[in-house]
C-alpha positions as CSV (number, residue, x, y, z in Angstrom):
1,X,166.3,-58.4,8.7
2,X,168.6,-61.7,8.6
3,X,170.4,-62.5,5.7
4,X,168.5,-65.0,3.1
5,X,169.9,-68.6,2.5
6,X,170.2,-69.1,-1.7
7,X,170.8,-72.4,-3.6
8,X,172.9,-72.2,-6.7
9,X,171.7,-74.6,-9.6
10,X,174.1,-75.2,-11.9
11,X,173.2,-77.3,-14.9
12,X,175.7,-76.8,-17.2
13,X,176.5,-73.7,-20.0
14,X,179.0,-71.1,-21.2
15,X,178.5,-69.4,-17.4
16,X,180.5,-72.2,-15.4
17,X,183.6,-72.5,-17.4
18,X,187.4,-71.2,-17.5
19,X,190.0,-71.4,-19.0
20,X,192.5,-74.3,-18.1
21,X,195.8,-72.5,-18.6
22,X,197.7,-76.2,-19.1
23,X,195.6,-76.7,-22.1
24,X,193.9,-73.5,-22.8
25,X,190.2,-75.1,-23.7
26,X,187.2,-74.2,-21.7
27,X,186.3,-76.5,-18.7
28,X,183.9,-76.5,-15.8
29,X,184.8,-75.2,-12.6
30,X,184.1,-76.3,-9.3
31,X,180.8,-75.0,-7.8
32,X,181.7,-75.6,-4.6
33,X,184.4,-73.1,-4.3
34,X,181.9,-70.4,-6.2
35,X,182.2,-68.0,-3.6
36,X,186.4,-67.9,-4.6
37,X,185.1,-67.1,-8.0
38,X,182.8,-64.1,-6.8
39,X,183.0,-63.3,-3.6
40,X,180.6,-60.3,-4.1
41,X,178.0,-62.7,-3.4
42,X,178.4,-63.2,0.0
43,X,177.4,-59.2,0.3
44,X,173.6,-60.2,-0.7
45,X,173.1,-63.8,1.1
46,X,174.1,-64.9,3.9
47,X,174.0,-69.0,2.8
48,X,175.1,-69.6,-0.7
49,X,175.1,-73.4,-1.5
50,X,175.1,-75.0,-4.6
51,X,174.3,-78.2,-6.7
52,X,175.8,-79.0,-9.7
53,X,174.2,-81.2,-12.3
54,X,176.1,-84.5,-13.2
55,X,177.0,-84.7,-15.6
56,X,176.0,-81.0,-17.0
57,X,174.1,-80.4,-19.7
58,X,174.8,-78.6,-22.9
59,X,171.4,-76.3,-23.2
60,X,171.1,-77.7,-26.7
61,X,170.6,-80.8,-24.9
62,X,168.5,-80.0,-22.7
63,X,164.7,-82.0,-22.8
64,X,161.9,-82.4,-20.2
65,X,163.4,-85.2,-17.8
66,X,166.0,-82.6,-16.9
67,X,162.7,-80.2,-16.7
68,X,162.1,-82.5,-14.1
69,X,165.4,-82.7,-12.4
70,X,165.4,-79.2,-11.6
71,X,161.9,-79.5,-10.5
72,X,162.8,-82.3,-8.2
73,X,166.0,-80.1,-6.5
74,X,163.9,-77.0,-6.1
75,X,161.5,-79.4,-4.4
76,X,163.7,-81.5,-2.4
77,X,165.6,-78.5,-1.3
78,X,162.4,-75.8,-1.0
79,X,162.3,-75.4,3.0
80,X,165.9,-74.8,3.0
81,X,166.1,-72.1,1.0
82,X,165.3,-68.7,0.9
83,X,165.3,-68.5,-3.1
84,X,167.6,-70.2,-5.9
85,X,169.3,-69.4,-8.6
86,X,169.5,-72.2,-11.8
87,X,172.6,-71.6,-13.8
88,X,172.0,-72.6,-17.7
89,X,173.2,-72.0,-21.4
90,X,171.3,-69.5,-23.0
91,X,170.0,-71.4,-26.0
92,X,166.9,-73.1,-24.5
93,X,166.8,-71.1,-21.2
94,X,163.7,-69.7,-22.3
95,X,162.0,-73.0,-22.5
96,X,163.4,-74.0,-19.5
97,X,162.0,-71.2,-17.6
98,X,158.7,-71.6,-19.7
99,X,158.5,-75.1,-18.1
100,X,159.4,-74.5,-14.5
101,X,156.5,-71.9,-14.1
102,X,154.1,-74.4,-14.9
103,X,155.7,-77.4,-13.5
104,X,156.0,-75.4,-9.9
105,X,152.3,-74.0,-8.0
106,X,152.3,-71.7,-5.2
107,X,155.4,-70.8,-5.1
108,X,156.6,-68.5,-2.7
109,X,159.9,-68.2,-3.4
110,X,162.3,-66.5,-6.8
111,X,163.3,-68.8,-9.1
112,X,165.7,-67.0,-10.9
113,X,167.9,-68.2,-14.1
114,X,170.8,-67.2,-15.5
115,X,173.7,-67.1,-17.6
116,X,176.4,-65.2,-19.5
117,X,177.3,-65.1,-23.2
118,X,181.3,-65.1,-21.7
119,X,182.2,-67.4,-19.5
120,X,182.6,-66.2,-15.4
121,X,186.8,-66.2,-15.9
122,X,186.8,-64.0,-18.7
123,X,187.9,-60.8,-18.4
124,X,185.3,-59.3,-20.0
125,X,182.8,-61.3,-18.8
126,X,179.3,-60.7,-18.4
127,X,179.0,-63.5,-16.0
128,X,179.5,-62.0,-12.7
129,X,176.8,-59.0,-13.0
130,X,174.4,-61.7,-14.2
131,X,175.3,-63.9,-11.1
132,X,175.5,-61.7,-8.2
133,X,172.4,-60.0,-9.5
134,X,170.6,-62.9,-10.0
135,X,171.6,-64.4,-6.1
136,X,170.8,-60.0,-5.1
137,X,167.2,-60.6,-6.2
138,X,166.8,-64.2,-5.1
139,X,167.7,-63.1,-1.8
140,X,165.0,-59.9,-1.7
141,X,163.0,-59.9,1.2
142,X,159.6,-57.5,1.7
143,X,159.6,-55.6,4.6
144,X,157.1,-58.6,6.4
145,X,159.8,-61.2,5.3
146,X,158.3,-62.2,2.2
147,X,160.3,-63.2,-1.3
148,X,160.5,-60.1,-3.5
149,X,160.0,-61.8,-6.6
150,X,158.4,-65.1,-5.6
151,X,158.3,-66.1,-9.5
152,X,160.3,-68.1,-12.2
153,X,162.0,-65.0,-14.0
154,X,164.9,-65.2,-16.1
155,X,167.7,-62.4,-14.9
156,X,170.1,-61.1,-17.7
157,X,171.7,-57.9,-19.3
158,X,170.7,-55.6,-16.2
159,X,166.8,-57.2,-16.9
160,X,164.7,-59.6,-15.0
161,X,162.1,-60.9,-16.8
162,X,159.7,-63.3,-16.3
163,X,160.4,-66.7,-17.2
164,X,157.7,-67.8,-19.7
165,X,157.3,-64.4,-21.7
166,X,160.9,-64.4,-22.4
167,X,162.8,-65.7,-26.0
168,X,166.5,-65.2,-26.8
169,X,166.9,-62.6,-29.9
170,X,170.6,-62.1,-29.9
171,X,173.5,-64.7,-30.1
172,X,176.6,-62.1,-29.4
173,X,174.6,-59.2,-27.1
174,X,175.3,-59.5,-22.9
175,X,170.9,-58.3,-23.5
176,X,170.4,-61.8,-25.6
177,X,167.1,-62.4,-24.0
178,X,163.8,-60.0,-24.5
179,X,160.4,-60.0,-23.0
180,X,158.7,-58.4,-25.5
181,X,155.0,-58.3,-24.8
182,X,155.4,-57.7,-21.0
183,X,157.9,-54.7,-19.2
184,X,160.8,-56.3,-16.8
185,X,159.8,-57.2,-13.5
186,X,162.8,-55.3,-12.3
187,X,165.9,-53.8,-14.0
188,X,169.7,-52.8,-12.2
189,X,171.1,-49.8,-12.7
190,X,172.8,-48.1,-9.4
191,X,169.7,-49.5,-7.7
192,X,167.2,-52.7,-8.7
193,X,164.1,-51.1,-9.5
194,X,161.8,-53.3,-9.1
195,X,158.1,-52.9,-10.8
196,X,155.7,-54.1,-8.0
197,X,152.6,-53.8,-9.7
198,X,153.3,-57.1,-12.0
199,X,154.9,-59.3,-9.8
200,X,152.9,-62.0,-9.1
201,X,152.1,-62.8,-5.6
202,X,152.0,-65.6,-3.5
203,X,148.7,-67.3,-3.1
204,X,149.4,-68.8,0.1
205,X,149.1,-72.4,-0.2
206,X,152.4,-75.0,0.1
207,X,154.2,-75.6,-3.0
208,X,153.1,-78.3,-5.4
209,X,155.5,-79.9,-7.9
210,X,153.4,-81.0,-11.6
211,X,155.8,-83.5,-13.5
212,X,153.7,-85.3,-15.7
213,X,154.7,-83.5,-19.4
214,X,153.4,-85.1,-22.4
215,X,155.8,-84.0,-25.6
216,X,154.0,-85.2,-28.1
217,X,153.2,-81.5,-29.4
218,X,154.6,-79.9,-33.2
219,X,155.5,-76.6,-34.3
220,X,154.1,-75.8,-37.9
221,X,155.8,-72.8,-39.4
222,X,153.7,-70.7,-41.8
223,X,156.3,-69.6,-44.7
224,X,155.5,-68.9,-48.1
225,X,155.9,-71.7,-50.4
226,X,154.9,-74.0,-47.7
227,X,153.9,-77.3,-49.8
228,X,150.4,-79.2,-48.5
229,X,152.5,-82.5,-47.7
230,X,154.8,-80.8,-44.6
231,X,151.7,-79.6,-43.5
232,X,149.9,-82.5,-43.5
233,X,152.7,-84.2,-42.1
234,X,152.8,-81.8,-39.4
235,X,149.0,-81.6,-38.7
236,X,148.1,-84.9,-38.6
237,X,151.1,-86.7,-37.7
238,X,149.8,-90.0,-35.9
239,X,152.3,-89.0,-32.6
240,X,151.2,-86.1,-32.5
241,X,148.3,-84.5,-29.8
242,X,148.5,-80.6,-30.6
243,X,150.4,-78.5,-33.1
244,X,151.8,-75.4,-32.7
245,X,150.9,-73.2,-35.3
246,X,153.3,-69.9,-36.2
247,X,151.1,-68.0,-38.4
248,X,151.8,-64.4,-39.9
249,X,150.7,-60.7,-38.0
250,X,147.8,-61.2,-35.9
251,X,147.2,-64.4,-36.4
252,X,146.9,-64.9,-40.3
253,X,148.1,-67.9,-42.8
254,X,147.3,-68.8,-46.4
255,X,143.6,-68.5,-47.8
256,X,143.8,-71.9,-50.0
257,X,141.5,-74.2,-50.0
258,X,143.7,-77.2,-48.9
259,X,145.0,-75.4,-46.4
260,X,141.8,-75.1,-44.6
261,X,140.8,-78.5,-45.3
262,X,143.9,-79.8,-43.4
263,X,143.4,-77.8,-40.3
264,X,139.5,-78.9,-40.4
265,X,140.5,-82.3,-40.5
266,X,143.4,-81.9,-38.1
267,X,141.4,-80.1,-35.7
268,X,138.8,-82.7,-35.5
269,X,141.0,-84.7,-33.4
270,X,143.8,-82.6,-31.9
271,X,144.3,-79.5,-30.7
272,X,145.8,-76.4,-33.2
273,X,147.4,-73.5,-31.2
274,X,148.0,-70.4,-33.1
275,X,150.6,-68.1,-32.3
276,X,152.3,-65.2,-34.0
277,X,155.3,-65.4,-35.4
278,X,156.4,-61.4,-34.8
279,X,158.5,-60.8,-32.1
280,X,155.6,-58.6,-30.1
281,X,152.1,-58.2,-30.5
282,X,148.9,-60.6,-30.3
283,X,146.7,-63.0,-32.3
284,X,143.4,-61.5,-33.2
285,X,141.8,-64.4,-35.3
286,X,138.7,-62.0,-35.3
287,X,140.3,-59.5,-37.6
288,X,141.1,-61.4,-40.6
289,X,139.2,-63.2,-43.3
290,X,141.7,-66.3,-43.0
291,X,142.1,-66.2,-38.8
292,X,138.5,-66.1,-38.6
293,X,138.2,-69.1,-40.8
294,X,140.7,-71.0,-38.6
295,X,138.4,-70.1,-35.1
296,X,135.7,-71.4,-37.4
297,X,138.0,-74.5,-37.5
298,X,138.5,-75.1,-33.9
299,X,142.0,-73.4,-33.8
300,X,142.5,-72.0,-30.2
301,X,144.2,-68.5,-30.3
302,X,147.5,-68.6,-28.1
303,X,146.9,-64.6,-28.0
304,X,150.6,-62.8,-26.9
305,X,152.2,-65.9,-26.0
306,X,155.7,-66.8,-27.0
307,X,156.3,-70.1,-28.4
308,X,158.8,-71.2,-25.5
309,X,155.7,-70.6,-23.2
310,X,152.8,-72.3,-25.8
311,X,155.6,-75.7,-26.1
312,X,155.7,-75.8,-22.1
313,X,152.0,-75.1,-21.5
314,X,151.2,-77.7,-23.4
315,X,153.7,-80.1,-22.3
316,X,151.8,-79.6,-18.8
317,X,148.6,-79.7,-19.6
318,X,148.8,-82.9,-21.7
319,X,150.8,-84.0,-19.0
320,X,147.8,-83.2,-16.4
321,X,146.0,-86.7,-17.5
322,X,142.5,-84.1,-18.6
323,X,140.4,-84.3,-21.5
324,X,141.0,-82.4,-24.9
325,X,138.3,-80.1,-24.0
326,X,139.8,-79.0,-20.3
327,X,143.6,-78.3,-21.7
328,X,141.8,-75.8,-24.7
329,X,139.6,-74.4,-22.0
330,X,143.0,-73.8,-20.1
331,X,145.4,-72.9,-22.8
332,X,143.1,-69.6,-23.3
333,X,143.6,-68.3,-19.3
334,X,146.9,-67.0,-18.0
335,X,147.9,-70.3,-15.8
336,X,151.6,-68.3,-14.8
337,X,151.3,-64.8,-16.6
338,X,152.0,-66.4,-19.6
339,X,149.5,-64.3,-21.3
């Protein structure tokens, strides 16, 4: 089988930096000469290009219209490539991968992210296992030729996971990211183990690229003492199209009576998206006095999704130029295996 063709992405993060020995600060090094860096790679592809972002982004920077770059290379670059790899800082990696599912149909090939909590030059660096396992499985062919893992996944700390069920728990772990309502779609040990059975599939059809995103979506945070003006601030903010709600459990938030009246009103005229707030585990606004008086409301039940995947669905389907009534039709389906 010949040797797959990979496109490194880099778009800034703690992954691309060493140290400068004339100064000793952290800079960016030059992607071009990657395969100095790591020459491992060369073992798993037999192309490895890249693209760098410029300038590159701090993750905590990152915001939809670089969404769209990325998009927009994967696109412009798709029929040369066997797979890519996108290269990002960890903080908002989850959202980024959240929004490239949905913002990318058909696709055929891996889009796998990555990163490292030390950067590449380190010596104790978890940068090069993260790379050259990333561009390993971007590279994975079937036996018939096909991609492996033709999905947006997110590879890190000997996981891959897919993209939009992922959220970063851990700022100082190499495992900082966790999947926690859905098993890896592969994990590295002495051999990639891949888990067939919940990879998605290619359908087929030629890629389409979706990058309309609407933003104007709010995250309301249940918490105790929560007063009734941030909510209705939150709820019924004149910018706002759909809110985000991160309730308790399965789904539950406060019994009192203004409470209820603000998500009545609110939900008259925008859409109210409950999801849990636990780490793992599902909203079930059927078991509890106060969910059931939110599905009562109008509030549609975002079910096991995380809130990285919830922010990006929306974004897309706001985006998507349908009615109110078509996105919470959608937002209850798995679109990507979101849910």
């Amino acid at each position: 089988m010949t040797k797959s063709a990979v496109l490194i992405i880099y778009t800034g993060g703690t992954i691309g930096m060493k140290t400068d020995p004339r100064v000793g600060a952290l800079r960016p090094f030059d992607f071009s000469q990657i395969l100095e860096e790591v020459p491992e790679l060369l073992k798993f592809a037999g192309t490895i290009d890249s693209y760098s972002f410029d300038p590159l982004i701090d993750s905590s920077d990152i915001d939809p219209a670089m969404w769209q770059k990325m998009a927009r290379v994967i696109q412009e670059k798709y029929d040369q490539y066997d797979g890519f790899v996108v290269l990002h800082g960890t903080d908002t990696m989850s959202y980024s991968a959240s929004a490239l599912s949905f913002m990318l149909h058909n696709l055929a090939k891996p889009v796998i992210f990555t990163g490292s909590q030390l950067p590449v030059g380190a010596p104790r660096t978890d940068g090069k296992e993260n790379l050259v396992s990333a561009v390993e499985i971007a590279a994975a062919k079937n036996p018939d030729g096909s991609a492996r893992v033709p999905e947006v996944a997110i590879y890190f700390g000997s996981k891959l996971m897919r993209g939009n069920r992922t959220t970063k728990v851990n700022a100082e772990s190499f495992e900082a990211f966790r999947s926690p309502n859905l098993e890896p779609l592969a994990e590295t040990g002495i051999n990639i183990r891949y888990n067939d059975a919940i990879i998605r599939k290619w359908n087929g059809k030629p890629l389409e690229v979706s990058l309309g995103l609407d933003t104007r979506v709010s995250i309301l945070k249940i918490h105790p003492g929560i007063t009734p003006q941030v909510v209705r601030n939150i709820l019924l903010g004149p910018e706002t199209r759909a809110v985000i709600i991160e309730t308790y459990g399965a789904g539950n938030a406060p019994s009192a009576a203004w409470f209820m009246d603000l998500v009545r009103e609110a939900a008259r005229e925008k859409i109210l998206v409950n999801v849990t707030q636990c780490p793992a585990g599902t909203v079930d606004m059927d078991l509890y006095a106060t969910g059931k008086q939110m599905k009562e409301a109008g509030v549609v039940s975002g079910f096991d999704s995380t809130t990285e995947a919830m922010l990006a669905k929306l974004f897309h389907l706001l985006g998507a130029g349908i009615s109110d009534a078509e996105v919470k039709a959608k937002l209850v389906l798995s679109l990507k295996g979101e849910v």
